[in-house]
N, CA, C and O of each residue as an XYZ file, in Angstrom:
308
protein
N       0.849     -1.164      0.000
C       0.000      0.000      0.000
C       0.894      1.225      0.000
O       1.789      1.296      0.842
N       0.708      2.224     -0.913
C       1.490      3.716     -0.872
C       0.750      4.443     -0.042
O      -0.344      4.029      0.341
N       1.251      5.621      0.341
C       0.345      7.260      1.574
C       1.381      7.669      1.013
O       2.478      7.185      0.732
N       0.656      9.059      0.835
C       1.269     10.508      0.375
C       0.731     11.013      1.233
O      -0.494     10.947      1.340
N       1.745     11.868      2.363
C       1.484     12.315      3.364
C       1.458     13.888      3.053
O       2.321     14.628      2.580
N      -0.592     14.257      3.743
C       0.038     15.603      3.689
C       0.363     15.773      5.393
O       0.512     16.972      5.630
N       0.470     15.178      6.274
C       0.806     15.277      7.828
C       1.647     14.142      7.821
O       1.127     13.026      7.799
N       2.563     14.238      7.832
C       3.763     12.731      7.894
C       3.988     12.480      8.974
O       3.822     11.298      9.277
N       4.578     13.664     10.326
C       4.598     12.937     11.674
C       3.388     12.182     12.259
O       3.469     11.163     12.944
N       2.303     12.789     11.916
C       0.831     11.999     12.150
C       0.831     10.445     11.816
O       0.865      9.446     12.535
N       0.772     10.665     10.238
C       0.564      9.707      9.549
C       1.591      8.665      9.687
O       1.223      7.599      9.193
N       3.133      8.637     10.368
C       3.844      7.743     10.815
C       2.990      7.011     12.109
O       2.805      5.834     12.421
N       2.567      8.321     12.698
C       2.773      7.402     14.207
C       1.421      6.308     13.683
O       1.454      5.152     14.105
N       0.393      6.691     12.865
C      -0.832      5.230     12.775
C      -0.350      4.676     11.882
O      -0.967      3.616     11.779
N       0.718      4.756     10.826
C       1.261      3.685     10.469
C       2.193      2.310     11.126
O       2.261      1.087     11.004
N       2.764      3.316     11.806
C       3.416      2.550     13.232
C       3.266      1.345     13.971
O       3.835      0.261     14.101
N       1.781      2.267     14.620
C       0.661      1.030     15.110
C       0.475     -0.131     14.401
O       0.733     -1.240     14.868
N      -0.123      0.134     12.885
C      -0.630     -0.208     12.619
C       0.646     -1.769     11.938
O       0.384     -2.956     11.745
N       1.595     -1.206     11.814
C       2.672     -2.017     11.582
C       3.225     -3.265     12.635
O       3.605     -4.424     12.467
N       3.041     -2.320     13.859
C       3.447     -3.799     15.212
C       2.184     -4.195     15.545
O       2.315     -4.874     16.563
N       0.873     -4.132     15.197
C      -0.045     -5.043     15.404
C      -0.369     -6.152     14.366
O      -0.686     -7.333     14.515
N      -0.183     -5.378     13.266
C      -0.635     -6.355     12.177
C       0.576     -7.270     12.296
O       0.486     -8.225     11.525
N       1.662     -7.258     13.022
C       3.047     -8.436     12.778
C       2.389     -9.444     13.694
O       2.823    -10.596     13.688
N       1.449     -9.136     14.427
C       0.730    -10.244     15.855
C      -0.182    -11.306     15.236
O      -0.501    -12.437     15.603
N      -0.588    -10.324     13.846
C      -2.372    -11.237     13.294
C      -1.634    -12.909     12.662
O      -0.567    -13.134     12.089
N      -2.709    -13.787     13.066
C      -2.391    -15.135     12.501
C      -2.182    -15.094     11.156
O      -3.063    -14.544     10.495
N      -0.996    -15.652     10.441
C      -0.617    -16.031      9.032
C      -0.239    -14.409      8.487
O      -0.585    -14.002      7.378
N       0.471    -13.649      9.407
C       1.679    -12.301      8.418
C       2.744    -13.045      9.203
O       2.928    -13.608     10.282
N       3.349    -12.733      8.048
C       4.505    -13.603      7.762
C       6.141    -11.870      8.518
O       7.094    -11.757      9.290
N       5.383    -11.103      7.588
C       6.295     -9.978      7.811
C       5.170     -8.404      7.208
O       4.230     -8.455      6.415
N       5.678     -7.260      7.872
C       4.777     -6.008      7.179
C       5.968     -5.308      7.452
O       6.358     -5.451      8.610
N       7.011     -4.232      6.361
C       7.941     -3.276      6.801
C       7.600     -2.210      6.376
O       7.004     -2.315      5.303
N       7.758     -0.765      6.899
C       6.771      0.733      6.741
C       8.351      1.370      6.008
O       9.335      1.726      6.656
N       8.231      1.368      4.762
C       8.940      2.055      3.685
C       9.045      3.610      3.858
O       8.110      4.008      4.553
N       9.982      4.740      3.404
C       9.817      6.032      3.594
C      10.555      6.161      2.394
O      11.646      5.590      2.387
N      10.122      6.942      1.106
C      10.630      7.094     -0.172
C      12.108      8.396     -0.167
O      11.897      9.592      0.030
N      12.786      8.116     -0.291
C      13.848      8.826     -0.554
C      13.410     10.045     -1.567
O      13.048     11.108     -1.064
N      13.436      9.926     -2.652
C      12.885     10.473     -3.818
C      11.799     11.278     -3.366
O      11.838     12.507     -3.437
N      10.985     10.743     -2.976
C       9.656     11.446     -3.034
C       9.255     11.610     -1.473
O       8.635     10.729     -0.876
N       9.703     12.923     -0.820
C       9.434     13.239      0.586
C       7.579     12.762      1.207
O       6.543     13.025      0.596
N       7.637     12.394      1.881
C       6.317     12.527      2.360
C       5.436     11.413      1.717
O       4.276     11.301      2.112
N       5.905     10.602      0.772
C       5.747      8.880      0.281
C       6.253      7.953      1.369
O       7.392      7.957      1.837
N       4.990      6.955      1.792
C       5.565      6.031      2.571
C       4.771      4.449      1.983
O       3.843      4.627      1.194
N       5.016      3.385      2.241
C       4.850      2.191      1.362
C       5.011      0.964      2.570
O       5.996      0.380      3.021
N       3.966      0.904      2.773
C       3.953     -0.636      3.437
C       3.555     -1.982      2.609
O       2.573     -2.280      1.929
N       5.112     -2.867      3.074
C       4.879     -4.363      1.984
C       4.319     -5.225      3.425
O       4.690     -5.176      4.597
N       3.332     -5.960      2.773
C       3.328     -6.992      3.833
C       3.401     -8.829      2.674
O       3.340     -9.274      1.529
N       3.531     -9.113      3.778
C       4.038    -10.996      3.119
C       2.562    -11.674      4.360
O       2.177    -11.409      5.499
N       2.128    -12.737      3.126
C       1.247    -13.593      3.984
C       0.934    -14.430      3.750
O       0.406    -14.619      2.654
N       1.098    -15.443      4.703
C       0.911    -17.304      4.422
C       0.418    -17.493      3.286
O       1.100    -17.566      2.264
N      -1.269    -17.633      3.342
C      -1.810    -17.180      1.921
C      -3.144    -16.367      1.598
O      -3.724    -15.816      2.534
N      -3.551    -16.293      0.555
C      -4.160    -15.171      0.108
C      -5.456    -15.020      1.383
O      -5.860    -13.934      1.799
N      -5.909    -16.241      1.808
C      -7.025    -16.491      2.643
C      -6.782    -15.420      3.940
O      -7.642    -14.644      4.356
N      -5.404    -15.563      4.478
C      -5.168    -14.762      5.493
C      -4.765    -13.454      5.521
O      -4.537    -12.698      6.465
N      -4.707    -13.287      4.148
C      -4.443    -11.306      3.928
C      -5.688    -11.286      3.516
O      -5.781    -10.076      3.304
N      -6.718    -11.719      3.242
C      -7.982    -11.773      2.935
C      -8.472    -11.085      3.986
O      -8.757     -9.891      3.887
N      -8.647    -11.906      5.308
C      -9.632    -11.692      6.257
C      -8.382    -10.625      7.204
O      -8.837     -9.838      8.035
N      -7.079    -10.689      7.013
C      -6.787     -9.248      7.917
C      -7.506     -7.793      7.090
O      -7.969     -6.852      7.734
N      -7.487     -7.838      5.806
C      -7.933     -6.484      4.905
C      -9.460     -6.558      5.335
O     -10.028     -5.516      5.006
N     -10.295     -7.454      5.961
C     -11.582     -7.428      6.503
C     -11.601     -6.941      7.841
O     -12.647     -6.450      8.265
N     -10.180     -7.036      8.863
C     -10.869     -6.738     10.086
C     -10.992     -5.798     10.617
O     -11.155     -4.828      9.876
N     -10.992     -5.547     11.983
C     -11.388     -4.733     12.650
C     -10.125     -3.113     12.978
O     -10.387     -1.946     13.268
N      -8.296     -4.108     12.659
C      -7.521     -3.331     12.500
C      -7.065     -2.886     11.031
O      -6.130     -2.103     10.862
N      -7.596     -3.292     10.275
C      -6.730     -2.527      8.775
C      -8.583     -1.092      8.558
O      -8.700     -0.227      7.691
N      -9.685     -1.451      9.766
C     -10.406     -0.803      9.246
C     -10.126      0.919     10.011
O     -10.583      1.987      9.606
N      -9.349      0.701     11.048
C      -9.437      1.557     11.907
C      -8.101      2.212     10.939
O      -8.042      3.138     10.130
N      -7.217      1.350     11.406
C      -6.086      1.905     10.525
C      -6.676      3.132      9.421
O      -6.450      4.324      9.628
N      -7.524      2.599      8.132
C      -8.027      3.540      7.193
C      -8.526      4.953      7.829
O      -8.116      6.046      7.438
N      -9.434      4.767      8.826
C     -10.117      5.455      9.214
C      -9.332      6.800     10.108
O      -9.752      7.952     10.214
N      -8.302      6.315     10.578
C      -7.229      7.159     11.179
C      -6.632      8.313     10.155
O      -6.343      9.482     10.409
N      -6.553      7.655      9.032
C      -5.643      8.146      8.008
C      -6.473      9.179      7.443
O      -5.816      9.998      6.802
N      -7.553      9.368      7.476
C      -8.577     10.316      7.182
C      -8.058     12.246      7.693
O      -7.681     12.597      8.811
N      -8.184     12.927      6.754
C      -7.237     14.117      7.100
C      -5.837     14.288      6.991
O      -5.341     15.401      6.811
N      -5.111     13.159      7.097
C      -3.709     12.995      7.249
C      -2.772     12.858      5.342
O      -1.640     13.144      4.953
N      -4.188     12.203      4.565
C      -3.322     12.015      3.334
C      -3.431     13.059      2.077
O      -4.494     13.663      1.929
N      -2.694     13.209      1.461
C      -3.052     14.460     -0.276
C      -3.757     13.494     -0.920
O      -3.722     12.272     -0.775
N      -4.460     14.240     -1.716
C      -5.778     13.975     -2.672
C      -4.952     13.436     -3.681
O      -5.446     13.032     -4.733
């Protein structure tokens, strides 16, 4: 997932979170929070997962929804 930050200290710290919880959920394998050299205020989270079933139902739950919902105000159009 890419964020174009228009608040970047913000938008780190719920990426943050959102990075050492999702490493807890059953079947992630790994999630690392990228910061673009090139392009200030670009950040890029990869995540790896057992299989599709279990990045399935984390992109359903209750933390990738809050996560979104945080990010609200924080990103450029």
């Amino acid at each position: 997932m890419q964020f174009q930050a228009a608040d970047a200290e913000t938008l780190l710290a719920v990426l943050s979170k959102y990075v050492v919880l999702t490493r807890m959920e059953p079947g992630c394998r790994n999630v690392d929070l990228c910061a673009s050299v090139a392009h200030p205020g670009r950040y890029l989270l990869i995540q790896k997962w057992d299989s599709a079933a279990a990045q399935r139902a984390h992109f359903d739950s209750s933390g990738m929804i809050e996560m979104a919902q945080s990010c609200t105000g924080l990103l450029k159009a």
